[in-house]
C-alpha positions in Angstrom: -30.6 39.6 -31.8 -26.8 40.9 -31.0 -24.5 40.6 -28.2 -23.9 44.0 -26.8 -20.6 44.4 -24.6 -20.1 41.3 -22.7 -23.4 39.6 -21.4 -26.7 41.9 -22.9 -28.4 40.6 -25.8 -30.0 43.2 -27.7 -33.3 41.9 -29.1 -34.0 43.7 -33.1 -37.1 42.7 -33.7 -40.2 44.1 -31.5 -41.3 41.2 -28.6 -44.0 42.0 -26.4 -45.7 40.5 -24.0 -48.5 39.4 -25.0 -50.6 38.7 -21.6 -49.5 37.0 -18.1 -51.1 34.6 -15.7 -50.6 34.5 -11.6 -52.0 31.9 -8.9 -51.1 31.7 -5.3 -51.5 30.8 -1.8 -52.9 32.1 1.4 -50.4 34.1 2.8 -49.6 35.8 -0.6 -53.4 35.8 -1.2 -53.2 38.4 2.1 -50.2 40.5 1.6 -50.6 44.0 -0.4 -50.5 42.6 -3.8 -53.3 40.1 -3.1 -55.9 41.8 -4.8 -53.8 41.8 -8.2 -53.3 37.5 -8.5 -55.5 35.9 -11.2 -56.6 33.2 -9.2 -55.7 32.7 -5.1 -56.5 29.6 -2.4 -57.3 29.8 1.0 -55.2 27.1 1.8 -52.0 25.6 0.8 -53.0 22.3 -0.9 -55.0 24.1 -3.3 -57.3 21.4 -3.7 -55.0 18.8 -3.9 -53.8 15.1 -2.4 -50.7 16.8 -1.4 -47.6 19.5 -1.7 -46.4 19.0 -5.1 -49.6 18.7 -6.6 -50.4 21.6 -5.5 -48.0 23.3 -6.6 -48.7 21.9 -9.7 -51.8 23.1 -9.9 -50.7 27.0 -9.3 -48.6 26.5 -12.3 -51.0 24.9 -14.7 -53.8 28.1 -13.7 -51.3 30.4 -14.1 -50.7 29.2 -17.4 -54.3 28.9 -18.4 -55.2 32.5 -16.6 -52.3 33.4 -19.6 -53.6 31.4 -22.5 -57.3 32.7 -21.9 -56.5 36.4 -21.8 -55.5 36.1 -25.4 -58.3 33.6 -26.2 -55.2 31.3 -27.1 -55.5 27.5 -26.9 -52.0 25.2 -26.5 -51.9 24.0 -29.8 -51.1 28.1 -30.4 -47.8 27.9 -28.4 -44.6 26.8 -30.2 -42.7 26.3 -27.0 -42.4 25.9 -23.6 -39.9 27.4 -21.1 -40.0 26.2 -17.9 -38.9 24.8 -14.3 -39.4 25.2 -10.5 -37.1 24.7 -7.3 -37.6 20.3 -7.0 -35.6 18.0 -7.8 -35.9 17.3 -11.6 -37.9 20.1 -11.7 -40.9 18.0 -11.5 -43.6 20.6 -11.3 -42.4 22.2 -14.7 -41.9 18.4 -16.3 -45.5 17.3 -15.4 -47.4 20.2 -16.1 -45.5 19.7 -19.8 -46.6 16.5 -20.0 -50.0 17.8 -19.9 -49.7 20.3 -22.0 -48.2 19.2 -24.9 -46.0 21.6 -26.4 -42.6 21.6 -27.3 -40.7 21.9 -23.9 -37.9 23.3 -22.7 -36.7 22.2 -19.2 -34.8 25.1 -17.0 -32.8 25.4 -14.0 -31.9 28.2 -12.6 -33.5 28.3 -9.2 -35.0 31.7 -8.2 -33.6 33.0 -11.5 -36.0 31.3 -13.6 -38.5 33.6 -14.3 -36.2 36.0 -15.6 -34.1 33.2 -18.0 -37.4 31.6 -19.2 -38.2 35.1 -20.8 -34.6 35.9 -22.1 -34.4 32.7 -23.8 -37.7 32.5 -24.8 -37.4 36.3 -26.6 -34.1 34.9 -28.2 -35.9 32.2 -30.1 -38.8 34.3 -31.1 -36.0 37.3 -32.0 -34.1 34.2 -34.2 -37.2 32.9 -36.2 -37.1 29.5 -33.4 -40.7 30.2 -32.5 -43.7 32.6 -33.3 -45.3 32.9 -29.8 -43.6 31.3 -26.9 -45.1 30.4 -23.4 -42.9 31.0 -20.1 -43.8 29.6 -16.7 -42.2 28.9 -13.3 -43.4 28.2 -9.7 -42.7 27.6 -6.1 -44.4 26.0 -2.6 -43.3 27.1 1.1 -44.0 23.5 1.7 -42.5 21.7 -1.0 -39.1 23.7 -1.1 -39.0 24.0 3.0 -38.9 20.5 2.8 -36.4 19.7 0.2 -34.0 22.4 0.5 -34.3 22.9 4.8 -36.4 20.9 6.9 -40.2 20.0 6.3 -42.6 22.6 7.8 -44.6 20.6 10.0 -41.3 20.1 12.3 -41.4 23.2 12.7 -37.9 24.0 13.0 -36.6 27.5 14.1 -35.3 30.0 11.5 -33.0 32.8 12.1 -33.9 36.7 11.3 -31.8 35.9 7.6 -34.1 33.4 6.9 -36.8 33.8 3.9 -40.2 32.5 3.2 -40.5 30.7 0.0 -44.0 32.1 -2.1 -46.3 29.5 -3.0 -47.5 30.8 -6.1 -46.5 30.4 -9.9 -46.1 32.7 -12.8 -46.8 32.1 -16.7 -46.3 35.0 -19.6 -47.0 34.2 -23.8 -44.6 36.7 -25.5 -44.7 36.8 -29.4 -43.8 39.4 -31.8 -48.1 40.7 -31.6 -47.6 44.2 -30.5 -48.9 44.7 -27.3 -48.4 47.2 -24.3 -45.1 46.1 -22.6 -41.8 45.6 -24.6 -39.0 43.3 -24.1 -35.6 45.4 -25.5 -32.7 43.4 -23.8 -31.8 40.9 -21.4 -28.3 40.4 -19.5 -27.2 36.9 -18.6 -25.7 36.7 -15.6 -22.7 34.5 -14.2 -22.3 32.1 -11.6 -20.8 34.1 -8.3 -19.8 32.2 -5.0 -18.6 34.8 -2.2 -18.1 31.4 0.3 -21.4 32.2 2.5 -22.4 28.2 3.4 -25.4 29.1 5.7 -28.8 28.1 3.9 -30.7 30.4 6.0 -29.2 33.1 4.7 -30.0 33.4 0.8 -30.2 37.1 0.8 -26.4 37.6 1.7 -25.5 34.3 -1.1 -27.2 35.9 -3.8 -26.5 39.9 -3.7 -23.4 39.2 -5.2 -24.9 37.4 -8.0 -27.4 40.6 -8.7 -24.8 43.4 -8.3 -22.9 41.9 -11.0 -25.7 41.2 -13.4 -26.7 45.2 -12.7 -23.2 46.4 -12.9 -22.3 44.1 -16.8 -26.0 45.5 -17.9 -25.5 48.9 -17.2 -21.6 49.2 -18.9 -22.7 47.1 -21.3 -26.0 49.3 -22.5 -23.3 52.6 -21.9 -26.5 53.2 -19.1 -26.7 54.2 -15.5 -29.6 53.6 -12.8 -31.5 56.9 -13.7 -32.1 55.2 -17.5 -34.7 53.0 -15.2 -37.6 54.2 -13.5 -37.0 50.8 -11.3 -34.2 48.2 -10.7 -35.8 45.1 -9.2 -34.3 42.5 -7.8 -36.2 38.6 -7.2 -35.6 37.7 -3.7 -32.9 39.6 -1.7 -35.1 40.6 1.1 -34.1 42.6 3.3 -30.6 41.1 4.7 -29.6 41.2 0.6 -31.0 44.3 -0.4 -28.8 46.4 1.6 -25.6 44.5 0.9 -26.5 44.7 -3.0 -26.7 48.4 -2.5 -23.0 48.4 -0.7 -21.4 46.3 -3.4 -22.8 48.8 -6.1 -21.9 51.8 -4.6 -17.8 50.4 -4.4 -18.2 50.3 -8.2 -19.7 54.1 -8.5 -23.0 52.8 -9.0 -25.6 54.3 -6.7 -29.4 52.5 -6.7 -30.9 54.9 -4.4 -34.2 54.9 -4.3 -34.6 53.1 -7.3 -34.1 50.0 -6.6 -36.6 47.7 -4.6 -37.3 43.9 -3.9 -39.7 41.5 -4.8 -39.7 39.8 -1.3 -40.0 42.9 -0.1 -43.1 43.7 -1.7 -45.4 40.6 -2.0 -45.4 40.5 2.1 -46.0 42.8 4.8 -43.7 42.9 7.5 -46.7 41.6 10.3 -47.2 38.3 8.1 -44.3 36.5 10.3 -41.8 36.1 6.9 -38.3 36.5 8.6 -36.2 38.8 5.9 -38.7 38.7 3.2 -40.4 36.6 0.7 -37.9 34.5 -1.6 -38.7 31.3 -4.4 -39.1 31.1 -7.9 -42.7 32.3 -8.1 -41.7 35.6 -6.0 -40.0 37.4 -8.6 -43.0 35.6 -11.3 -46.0 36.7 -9.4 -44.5 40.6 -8.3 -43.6 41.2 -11.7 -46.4 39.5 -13.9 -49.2 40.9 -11.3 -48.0 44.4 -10.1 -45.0 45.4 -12.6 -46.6 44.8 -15.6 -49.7 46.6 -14.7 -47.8 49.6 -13.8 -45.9 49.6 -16.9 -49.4 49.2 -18.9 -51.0 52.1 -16.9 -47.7 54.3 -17.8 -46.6 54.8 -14.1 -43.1 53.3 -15.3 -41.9 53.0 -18.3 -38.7 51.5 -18.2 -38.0 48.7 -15.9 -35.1 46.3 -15.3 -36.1 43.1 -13.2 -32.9 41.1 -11.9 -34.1 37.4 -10.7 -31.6 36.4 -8.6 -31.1 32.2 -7.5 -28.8 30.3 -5.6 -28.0 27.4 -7.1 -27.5 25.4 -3.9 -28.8 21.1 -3.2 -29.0 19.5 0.1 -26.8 17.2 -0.2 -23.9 19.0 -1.2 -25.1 21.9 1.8 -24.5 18.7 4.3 -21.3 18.3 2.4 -20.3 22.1 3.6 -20.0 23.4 0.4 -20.9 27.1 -0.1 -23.9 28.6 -2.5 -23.1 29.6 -5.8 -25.7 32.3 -7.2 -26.8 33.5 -10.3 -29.0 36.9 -11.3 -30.3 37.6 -15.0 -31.7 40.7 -16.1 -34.5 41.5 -18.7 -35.6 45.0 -19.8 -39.1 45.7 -19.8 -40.5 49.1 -21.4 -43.4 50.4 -22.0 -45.1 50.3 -25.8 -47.8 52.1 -27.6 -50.0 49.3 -28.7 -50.2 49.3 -32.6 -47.5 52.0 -32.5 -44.3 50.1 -31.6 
């Protein structure tokens, strides 16, 4: 691995993804990607006592949908990247403690998926690990309570608002050829415009994502038609059009390259406000749908841009504003066997 320009790591060995795992909910059960989830429940304890469990549970059957594609048991794994939107990111810690591998806990809010994969590639690229398992996850009911207000209030929510994706996303990468590619990932920076309102994630976090895209691209000497799509985790649609705005003051137009996970795991009749958001929106929309098209050769180059505010209640109550973070990784397609 080398540091290209400022923020890309370049990865010189070949990394591949070596097979993915998805569960969710109901409502993402019946949006347009429903069809494509591994495993989906009809309702939003998934079998479970209560919230967190079950959001546990979405994140240990996406890991085991993962394992078994490969025929892989847990002892195969080396380590385990992971973490989730509670507080001491419980879901990630306990479904560790029943796995059993060498863990490593992350934070990075809706950015997770996308920094579980970057660092797990860097230790397989260093000689850390031989095949490494990345996982993260939300609940609308277990982040709605923690971060805003619990659901069964039934508070009101503006138009800005989000809906968090109860779902969870888990990926084995390795250096075992296979049919999508990992080439480079971008680490993004922490990036505070002063927007307070928690409601409003979509206009916290574009920031974050336009300067992830903007490093990645000067620092690969690339522009936005080098990607067949630039995807971004959970803008929405109040962020997507603001991360378009900031990119075009630097000379960098998306166009119609671009698009949004939480604009694509929903429809707009499903009653989600500006758009899906949480850590298992960019996991499921990229593990599910992405990698598929990638596989089938309808994309072949793909830059996905997780995007997180790194924001707690207390210090919301305390009227702080959100600082955001975005990291990049570069998908591509591979010839198996040929790579």
């Amino acid at each position: 691995m080398k540091l290209t320009g400022k923020q890309t790591w370049e990865f010189e060995n070949p990394l591949f993804v070596n097979s993915s795992g998805t569960a969710v909910g109901p409502k993402e059960k019946e949006g347009p990607l429903g069809h494509l989830f591994d495993k989906s429940y009809d309702e939003m304890h998934c079998n479970q006592k209560n919230w967190e469990m079950a959001e546990r549970k979405l994140m240990e059957d996406a890991v085991q949908s993962a394992l078994s594609k490969q025929n892989l048991k847990k002892e195969d794994i080396d380590i385990f990247l992971a973490g989730d939107l509670l507080n001491q990111n419980v879901t990630a810690n306990y479904v560790a403690r029943h796995l059993k591998i060498p863990f490593l806990c992350l934070f990075g809010a809706c950015s997770t998926s996308m920094e579980s994969i970057a660092i797990s590639s860097a230790l397989i690229d260093g000689g850390f690990a031989k095949r490494a398992l990345a996982a993260t996850s939300s609940h609308n009911a277990t982040a709605e309570r923690q971060f805003r207000y619990p659901t069964e209030y039934g508070g009101q929510k503006p138009g800005t608002a989000t809906s968090t994706v109860t779902g969870s996303g888990a990926v084995v990468l390795s250096q075992q050829p296979g049919g999508i590619k990992i080439t480079s990932a971008t680490v993004g920076r922490v990036i505070d415009l002063g927007i307070t309102d928690s409601q409003d994630m979509g206009s916290a976090m574009a920031p974050a994502a336009a300067d992830t895209i903007k490093q990645h691209l000067e620092d690969l000497g690339r522009t936005p038609d080098d990607y067949d799509l630039i995807l971004t985790g959970d803008l929405s649609g109040v962020g997507s059009p603001i991360l378009k705005d900031l990119l075009k003051e630097e000379g960098i137009n998306v166009g119609t390259k671009h698009n949004d996970c939480g604009l694509m795991i929903y429809t707009p009749d499903q009653q989600v406000f500006a758009g899906g958001s949480g850590c298992a929106c960019s996991a499921v929309v990229t593990f599910a749908h992405i990698f598929k098209e990638i596989e089938a050769g309808r994309l072949n180059r793909v830059l996905v841009v997780a995007t997180g505010a790194l924001l707690s209640p207390t210090i919301i109550q305390q009227k702080e504003s959100i600082p955001c973070i975005a990291h990049g990784v570069v998908f591509e397609r591979a010839e198996r066997g040929n790579a």
